[in-house]
N, C-alpha and C positions, 0 to 999 in steps of 0.2 A: 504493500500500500504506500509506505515510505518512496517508494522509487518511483510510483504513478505519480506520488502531488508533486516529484520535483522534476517529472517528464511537461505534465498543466494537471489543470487542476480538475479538467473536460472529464479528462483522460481519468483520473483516482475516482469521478463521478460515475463514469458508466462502466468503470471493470467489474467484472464479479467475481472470477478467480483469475489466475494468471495458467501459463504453462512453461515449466521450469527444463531445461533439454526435454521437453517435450515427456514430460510426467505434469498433470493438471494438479494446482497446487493451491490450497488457500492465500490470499491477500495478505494473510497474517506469519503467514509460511517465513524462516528468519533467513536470510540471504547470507549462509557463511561462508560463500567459495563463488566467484564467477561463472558463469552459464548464459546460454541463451534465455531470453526471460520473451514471452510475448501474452499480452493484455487481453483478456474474453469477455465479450460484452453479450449483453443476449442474442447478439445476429450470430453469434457464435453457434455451434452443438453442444459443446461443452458449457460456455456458460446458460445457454438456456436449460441445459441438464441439471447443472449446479443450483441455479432462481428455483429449481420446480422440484429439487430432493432437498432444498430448503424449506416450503413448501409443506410437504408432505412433515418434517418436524415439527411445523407448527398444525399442524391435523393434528399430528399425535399430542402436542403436548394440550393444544383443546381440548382434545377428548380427556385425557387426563383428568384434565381441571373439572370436567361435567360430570363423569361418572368415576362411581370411586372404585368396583372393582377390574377395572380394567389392565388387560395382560398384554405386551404389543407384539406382533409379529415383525414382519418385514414392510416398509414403507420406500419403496426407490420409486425416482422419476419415468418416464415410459416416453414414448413418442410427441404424444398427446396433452400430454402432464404429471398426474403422480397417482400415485395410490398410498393405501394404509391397510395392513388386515390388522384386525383388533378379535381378543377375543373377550368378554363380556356375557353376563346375563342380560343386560340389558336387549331389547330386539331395536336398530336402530330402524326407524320413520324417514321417510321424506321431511317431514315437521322437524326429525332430529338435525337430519344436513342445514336445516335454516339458524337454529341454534348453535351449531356447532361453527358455522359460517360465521357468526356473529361474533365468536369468542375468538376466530382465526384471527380478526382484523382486529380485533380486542389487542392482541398479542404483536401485530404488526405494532400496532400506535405506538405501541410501549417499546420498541427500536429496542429488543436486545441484544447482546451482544454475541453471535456462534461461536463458541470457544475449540480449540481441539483441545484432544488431553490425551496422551500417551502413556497407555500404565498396564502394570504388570498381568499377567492373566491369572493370578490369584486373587491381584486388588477388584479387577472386572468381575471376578466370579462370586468374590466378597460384597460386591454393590449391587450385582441384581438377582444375587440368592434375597438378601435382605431387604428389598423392593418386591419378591417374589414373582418377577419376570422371567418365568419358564422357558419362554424359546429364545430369549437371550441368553440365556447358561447354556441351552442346547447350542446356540451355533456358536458360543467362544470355545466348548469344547470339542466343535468339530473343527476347528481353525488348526493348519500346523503349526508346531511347535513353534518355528520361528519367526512367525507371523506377528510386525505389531500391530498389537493392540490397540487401539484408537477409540475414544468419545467427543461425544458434540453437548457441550451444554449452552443453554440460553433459557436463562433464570434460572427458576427451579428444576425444569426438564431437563433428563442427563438421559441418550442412546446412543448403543453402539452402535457406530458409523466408520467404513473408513473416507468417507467424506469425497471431493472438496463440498465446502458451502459457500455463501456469499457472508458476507462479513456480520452482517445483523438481519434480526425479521424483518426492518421498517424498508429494506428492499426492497420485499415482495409484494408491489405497492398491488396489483389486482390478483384476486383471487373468486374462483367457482366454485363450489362442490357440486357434483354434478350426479353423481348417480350410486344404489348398494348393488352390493352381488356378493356371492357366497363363495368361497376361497379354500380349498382342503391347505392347511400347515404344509408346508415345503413341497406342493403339490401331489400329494399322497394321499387317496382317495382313502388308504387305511387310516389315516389319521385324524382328527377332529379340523371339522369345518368352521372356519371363520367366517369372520362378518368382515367385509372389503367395502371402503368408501373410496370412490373414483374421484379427481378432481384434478382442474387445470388452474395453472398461475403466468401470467404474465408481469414485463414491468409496467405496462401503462394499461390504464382502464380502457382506453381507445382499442388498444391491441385487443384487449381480450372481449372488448364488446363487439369487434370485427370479427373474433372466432367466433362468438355466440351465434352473430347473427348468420356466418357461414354454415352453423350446426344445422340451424333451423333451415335453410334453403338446402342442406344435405337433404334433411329429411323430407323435404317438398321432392326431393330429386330421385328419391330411391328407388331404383330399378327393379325391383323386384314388386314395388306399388305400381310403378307406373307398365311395367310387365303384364301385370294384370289388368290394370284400369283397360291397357291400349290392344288389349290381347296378343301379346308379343310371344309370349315362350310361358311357361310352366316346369314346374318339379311336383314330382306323383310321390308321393307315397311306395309306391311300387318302384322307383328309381332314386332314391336317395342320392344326391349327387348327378345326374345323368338328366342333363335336361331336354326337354322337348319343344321343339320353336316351332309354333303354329304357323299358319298361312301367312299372316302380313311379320310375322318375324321372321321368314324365309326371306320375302319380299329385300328386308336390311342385308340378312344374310348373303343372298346371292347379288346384291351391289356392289356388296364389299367384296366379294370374289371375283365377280367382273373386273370390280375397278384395279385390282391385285392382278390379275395376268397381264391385265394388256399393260401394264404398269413392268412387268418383269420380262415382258415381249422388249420391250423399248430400253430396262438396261442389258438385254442381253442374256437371260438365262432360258433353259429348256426347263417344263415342268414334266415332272415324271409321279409316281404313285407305285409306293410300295404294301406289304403285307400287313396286317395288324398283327398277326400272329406269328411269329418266325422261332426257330429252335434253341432250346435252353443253351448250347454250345456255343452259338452268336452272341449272347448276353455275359457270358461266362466270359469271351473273347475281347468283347468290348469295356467289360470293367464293370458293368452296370449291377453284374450278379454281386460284385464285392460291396460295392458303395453304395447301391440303391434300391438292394432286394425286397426291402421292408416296406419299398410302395408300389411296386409290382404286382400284378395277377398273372395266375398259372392255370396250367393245364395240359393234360395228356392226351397225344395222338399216336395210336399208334404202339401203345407201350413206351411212350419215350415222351420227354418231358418238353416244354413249347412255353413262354411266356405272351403275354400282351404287351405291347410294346409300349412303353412308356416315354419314347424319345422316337424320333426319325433316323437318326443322324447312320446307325448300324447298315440300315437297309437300303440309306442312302450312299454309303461306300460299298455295297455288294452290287449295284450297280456301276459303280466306278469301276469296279475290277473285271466289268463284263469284256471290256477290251483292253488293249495293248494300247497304252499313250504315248504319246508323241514331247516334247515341248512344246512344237508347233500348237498341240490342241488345248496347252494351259493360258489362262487361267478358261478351264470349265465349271461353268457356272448352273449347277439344276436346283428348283424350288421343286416343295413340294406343299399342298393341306393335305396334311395328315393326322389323321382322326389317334391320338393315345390315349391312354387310360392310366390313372395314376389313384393310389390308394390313398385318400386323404381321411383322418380320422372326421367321426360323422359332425362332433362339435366346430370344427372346421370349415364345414360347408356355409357356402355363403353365395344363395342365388348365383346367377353369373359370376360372379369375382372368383369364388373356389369349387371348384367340380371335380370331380373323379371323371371325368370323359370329356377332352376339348379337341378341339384343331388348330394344329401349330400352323404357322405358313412358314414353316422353314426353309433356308437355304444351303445348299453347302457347296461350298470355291473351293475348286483344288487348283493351286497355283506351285507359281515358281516362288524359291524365296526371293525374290529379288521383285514382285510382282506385289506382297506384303500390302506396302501404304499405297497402294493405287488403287487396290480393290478394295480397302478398308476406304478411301476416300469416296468413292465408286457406290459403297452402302450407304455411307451417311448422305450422299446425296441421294439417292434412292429412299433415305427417313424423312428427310427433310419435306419431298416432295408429297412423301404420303401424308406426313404430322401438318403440314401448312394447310391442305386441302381441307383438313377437320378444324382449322382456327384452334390446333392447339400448340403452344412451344413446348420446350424440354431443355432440361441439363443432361449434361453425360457425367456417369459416374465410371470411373476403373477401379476392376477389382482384381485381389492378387492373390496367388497361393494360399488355397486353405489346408488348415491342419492334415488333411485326410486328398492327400492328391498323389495322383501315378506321375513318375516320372521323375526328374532330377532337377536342384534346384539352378541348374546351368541353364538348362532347356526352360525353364520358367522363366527366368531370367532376359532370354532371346525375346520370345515369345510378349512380355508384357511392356519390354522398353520400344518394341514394335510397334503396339498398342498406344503406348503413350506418345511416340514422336509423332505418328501418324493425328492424335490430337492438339500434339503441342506445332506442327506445320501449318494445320489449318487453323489456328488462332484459336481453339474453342478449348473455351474454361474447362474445369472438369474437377471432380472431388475423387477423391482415392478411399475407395473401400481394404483398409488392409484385412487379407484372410477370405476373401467373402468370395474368390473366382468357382468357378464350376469343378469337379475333379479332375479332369481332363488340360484344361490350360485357361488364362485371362479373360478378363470382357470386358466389353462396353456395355452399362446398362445407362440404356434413355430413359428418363424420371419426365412424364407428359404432364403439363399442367392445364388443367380445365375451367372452364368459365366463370366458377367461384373458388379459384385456387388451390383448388384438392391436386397431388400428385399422384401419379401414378406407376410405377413403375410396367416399359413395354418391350420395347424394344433394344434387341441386346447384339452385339458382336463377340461372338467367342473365337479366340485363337490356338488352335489344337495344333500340335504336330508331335501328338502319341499317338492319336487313333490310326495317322497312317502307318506308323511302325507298328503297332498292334497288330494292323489286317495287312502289313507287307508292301503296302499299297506303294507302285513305279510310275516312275513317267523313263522317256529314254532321251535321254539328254544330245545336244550338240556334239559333243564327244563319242556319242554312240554308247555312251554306258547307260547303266539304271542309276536312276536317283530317285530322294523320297521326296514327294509335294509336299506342303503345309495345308492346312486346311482351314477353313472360315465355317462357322456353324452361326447362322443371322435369321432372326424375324424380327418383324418390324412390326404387326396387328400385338404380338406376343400367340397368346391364345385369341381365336378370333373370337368364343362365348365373352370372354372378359371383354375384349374389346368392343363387344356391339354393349356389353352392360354401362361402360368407362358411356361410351355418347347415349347411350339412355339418359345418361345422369348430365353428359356434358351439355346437351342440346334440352333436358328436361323433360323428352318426349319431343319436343317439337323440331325435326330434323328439317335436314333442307332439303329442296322441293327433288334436287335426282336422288337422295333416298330416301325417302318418306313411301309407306307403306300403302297410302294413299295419295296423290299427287294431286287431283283435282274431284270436288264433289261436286254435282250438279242437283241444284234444289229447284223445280217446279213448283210454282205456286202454285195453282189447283193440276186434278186431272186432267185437264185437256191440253196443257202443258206438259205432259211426259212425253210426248209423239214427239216433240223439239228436243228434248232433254236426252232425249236416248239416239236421237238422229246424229247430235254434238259427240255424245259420248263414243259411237263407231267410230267418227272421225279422229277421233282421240288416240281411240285404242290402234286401231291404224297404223299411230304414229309411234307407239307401244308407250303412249300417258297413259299410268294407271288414272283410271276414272272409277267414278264408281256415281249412281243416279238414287236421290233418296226418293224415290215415288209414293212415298207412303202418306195414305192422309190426311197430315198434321199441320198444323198452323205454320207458317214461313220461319217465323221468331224461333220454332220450338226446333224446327230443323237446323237453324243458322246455330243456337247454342251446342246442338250435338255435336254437330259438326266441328265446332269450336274447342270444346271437349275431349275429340278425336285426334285435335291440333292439327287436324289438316289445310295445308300450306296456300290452294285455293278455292274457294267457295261460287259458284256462276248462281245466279237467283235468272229465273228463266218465266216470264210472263206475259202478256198479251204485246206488250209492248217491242220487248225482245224477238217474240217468233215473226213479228210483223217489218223488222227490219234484220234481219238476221244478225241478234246483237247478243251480248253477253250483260249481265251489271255483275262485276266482278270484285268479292270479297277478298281482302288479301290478310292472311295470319300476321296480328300483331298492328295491321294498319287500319283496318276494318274496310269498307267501300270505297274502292279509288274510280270508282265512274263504269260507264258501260263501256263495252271492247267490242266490235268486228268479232265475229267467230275465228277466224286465219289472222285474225292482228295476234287475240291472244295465243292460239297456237305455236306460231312463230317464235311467239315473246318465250313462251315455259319453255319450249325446246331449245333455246337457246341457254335458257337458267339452266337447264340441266345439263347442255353439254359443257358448258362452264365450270360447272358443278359448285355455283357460287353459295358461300357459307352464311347462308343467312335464317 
């Protein structure tokens, strides 16, 4: 803190820890030897982890203060904000988070001070036997031996933490509680279930009245409401995981496949279609049996054993090997949608976002190494082109060898500074995931952001050159010998279920007019107006605009609101007036009546919004 106020005084204002040779460190942390020192303010990860496991302290020592027999569990920051499990007779209320809210800010007012304290694991074990804080003696004595010991106090509240915090409560100027849920102890279904309080903190009230009200337009957005509302797709009972996209969710579905080949025609690649089901020996071969058995499906043909394929990429190298390559034929480039199946546990499922059954639109480049950053440049304009079309942006993240990866840490090495030059030539930012790569070699993961700022994670570049040594895989070089390709494993939809769920959400339901499930409604004011109304709609479908004619006999009004409802993109109202000069009055989503149209004016107009395929 010393070092911030005599850097300004801006600077000692917005820190909230520091990072010391890159270990996160409190403010109060005592500087006895030189080092890199750098400042974390909330735009940070770290210090927004720090503001919200601070946070969560003052949850705990509220409840404290409110109920007296209370035992604490575990309280750490999360994505989103923080949590607490607490274990109590008391049954916490909705009514209680209001109280307890009111004692958090209680506790801010009063600016106390986060202290550390480093002590022995007798003195630790001495102070929460005598507190009688049960799973805090549990987990110092499953701490190893050489581990310090660390506490956080501010005032009367003392927990084990190994921290960092921010310097006092009166930082954590806003704060939510937001939601209960029930929490087994160290998540062990054998062990006694807690009571869990959810909650977020920012440092400005503005911020976190911006999250609120993004909560709230989430939940206007949820795909799985508006799935149903729009009749998009369904999950049965009978398919846990496995969902079913009805007629106009086909509709989204085969746009987006259209607009993906002829998309992958233009950079270049062949699409091809492999097995779902191929033999346990291939999965064995490619690694997948070691590292990713556990979310695999099986089965027997034959007397001999066969998985479900949970990846593309295998079956997409047993085509590669159908011929003899050339250099001449590198970089060969095939996509595939291919339908996988992956085991995900059932508390996991989530509508579209998480399924046990999607289709990837994979790719895989087998190139020359010296072909690398071209074709990695090669995808990201190929993401670019797709992500811009949906009016969404993105960051690139790289990530690097994880604990549990085939290969040698030389060949990782090649493989990920590949990776990064290839981002650091085209000027684009990028965060570094350490650990987080696939088991096979590096990535790019594209993080999309959508129209009330939710991220997403899609689209990904992975750089492999184990699989072609695994499967052998040659090309025959200028010299006339064998050599081994590298390989590119890329989608850019991700999973296409996810991704048609990501613009349910990003567009709200209401898509743009080339993929919208209905394109144009035609409303007859009486009966004797349908003979016009279905005349128009031939001419439509013609020109393959889905139309669709509400003939039914209801009030004008009552039809314009369904329609509305439906969010479909154009509304033609068709009455005495219109069939008599062959006209349209044409409704437009969001703008309401922009005047009557020519039948062939509007024509003209939608087909050209669609071949555009403009984001509106």
């Amino acid at each position: 803190m010393q070092l911030a106020e005599s850097i300004s005084r801006s600077l000692a204002k917005s820190a909230l820890v520091a990072k010391l040779d890159g270990q996160v460190v409190d403010l109060a942390y005592r500087l006895n030897k030189g080092g890199k020192v750098e400042f974390l303010t909330f735009e940070d990860e770290e210090g927004k982890g720090a503001l919200r496991h601070s946070a969560s302290h003052i949850l705990a020592q509220a409840v404290k203060r409110l109920y007296g027999d209370v035992k604490l569990g575990i309280g750490p920051a999360i994505a989103t904000g923080f949590y607490y499990d607490f274990d109590t007779t008391h049954t916490f209320t909705p009514d209680d988070l209001e109280k307890i809210q009111a004692e958090m800010e209680k506790i801010v007012k009063e600016d106390l001070p986060i202290e550390r304290m480093e002590v022995s694991r007798e003195e630790a074990l001495r102070l929460f036997t005598e507190q009688g804080e049960v799973y805090k003696v549990e987990l110092i004595r499953d701490l190893p031996e050489d581990v310090t010991i660390s506490l956080y106090r501010q005032g009367e509240f003392i927990d084990l933490c190994a921290g960092p915090h921010v310097p006092s409560t009166g930082r954590v100027k806003a704060i939510k509680l937001q939601s209960l849920a029930g929490a087994y102890w160290r998540g062990d279904e054998k062990r006694k279930m807690l009571q869990r309080i959810y909650g977020t903190a920012f440092e400005k009230k503005a911020d976190l009245d911006a999250y609120l009200h993004m909560l709230e337009e989430a939940a206007k957005r949820d795909h799985r409401k508006l799935g149903r509302e729009l009749d998009l797709f369904s999950i049965q009972d009978e398919g846990p995981g496995f969902p079913f996209f009805h007629p106009k969710g086909m509709v989204i579905r085969n746009e987006l496949e259209n607009f993906w080949r002829k998309l992958h025609v233009k950079y270049g690649y062949q699409e091809i279609k492999t097995p779902i089901i191929l033999h346990q020996r291939l999965w064995q071969q490619s690694g997948h049996w070691d590292h990713y058995r556990e979310n695999m499906y099986f089965t027997t043909i034959d007397g001999e054993g066969y998985a479900v394929k949970p990846m593309n990429c295998p079956g997409g190298i047993l085509v590669y090997r159908t011929q003899h390559h050339s250099y001449r034929d590198l970089p060969l480039r095939t996509c595939e949608l291919g339908l996988v199946h992956r085991h995900e546990l059932s508390g996991a499922l989530h509508g579209l976002m998480r399924v046990r059954s999607f289709t990837q639109d994979d790719a895989h480049i087998f190139m020359l190494p010296s072909q690398i950053k071209d074709e990695i440049q090669g995808v990201i304009d190929l993401f670019n082109e797709v992500y811009s079309t949906f009016g969404l942006s993105y960051h690139a993240e790289l990530s690097t060898k994880p604990e549990k990866a085939m290969g040698s840490d030389e060949i990782w090495e090649v493989a990920t500074n590949a990776l990064r030059e290839a981002l650091e030539e085209r000027g684009m930012p990028y965060k570094v995931n350490e650990g987080d790569g696939a088991f096979y070699g590096p990535k790019i993961d594209f993080h999309l952001q959508d129209s009330i700022g939710r991220t997403w994670q899609c689209g990904t570049i992975q750089l492999d050159m184990l699989m072609p040594e695994k499967f052998d895989l040659t090309y025959v070089g200028e010299d006339g010998q064998k050599h081994r390709p590298v390989m590119i494993h890329r989608v850019a939809y991700g999973s296409l279920e996810r991704f048609i769920g990501i613009l349910i959400e990003h567009y709200a339901g209401a898509f743009p007019t080339w993929l919208a499930p209905v394109q144009v409604k035609i409303l007859p004011i009486t009966d004797r107006h349908v003979a016009y109304a279905q005349e128009i709609a031939t001419l439509m479908r013609d020109k393959d605009i889905r139309v669709e004619v509400d003939s039914r006999n209801e009030k004008i009004g009552y039809k314009i609101r369904e329609g509305q409802l439906e969010k479909v993109p154009y509304m033609l109202i068709v009455g005495d007036k219109e069939v008599e000069t062959r006209t349209v009055a044409v409704r437009k989503r969001g703008q309401g009546d922009i005047g009557a149209q020519a039948v062939d004016d509007f024509i003209a107009a939608i087909l050209a919004e669609i071949q555009r395929k403009i984001n509106n």
